[in-house]
Every structure is written in C-alpha cells, then in structure tokens.
C-alpha positions in Angstrom: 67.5 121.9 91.1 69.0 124.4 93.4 70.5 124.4 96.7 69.3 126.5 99.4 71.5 128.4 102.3 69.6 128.7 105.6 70.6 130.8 108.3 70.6 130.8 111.9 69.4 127.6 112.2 70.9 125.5 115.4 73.2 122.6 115.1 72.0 119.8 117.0 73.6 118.4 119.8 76.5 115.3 119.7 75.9 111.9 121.5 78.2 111.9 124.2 79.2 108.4 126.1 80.7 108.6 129.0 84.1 106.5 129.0 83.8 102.2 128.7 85.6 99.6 130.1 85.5 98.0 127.0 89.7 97.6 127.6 90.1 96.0 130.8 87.4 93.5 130.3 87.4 89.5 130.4 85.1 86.7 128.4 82.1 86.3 130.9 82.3 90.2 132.2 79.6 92.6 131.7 78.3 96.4 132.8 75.2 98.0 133.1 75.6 101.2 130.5 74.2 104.5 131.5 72.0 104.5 128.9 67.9 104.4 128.9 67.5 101.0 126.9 64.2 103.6 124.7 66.7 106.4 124.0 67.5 105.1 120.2 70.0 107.5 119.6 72.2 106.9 122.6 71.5 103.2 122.1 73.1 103.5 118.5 76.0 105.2 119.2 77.2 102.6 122.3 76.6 99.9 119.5 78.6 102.1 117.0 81.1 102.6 120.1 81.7 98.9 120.6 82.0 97.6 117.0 84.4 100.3 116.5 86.4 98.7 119.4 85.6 95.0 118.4 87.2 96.2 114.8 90.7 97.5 116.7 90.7 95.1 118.9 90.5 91.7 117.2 89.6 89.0 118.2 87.5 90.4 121.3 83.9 90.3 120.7 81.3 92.0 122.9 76.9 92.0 123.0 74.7 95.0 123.9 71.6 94.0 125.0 68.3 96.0 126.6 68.6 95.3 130.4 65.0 96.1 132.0 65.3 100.1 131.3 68.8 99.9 130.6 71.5 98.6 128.6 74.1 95.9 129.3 77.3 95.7 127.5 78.9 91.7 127.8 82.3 90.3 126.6 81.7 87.2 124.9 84.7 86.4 123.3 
C-alpha cells in the first residue's frame, strides 16, 4: 500500500469560540452560548472547550445542554 501526495487541495477551516466565562462563574450560574444548538461541529468543540476547563480547574463542574436553537452552558458544581 502506498501513500498518495495531493496538491492544492484547501485546508479546512478551524472552530473558533468566542471567549467563555467559564472563570468567573458560580454553582447555579449559566449563559446562553453563541452557538446554533444543530451546528455539530461548533457544538463539539464548546463540549471539548469545557471539559478541557473542568480538567484544569478541579473540582468545578459544568453542563451543556441544547437551549431551544441554542446552547446553554451551566455550573453545577
């Protein structure tokens, strides 16, 4: 089996987030993310965003759940 090199074809495009509050947040707090709730891609990287944080930032533990179109991000712990 050999490997094949393409050219000239297009890189796609990173999932950019906008900054979260993630920091300054208290048990019972929540946001409405800028995020369509049936975009999969920007879904998965604000869940990859906040376990990431959850894992530096022991013990706070947060929930991302589909909000009507949107997505809500809650501190639960």
């Amino acid at each position: 089996m050999s490997i094949q090199i393409e050219k000239n074809v297009p890189m796609p495009q990173r999932t950019r987030l906008p900054d979260l509050p993630l920091p300054a947040m208290d048990v019972g707090d929540s946001f409405l993310a800028p995020i369509p709730s049936d975009d999969t891609r920007r879904v998965q990287a604000l869940r990859q965003r906040v376990v990431r944080f959850q894992r530096l930032h022991k013990p706070k533990r947060f929930s991302v759940v589909r909000d009507g179109e949107s997505m809500r991000v809650f501190r639960v712990a």
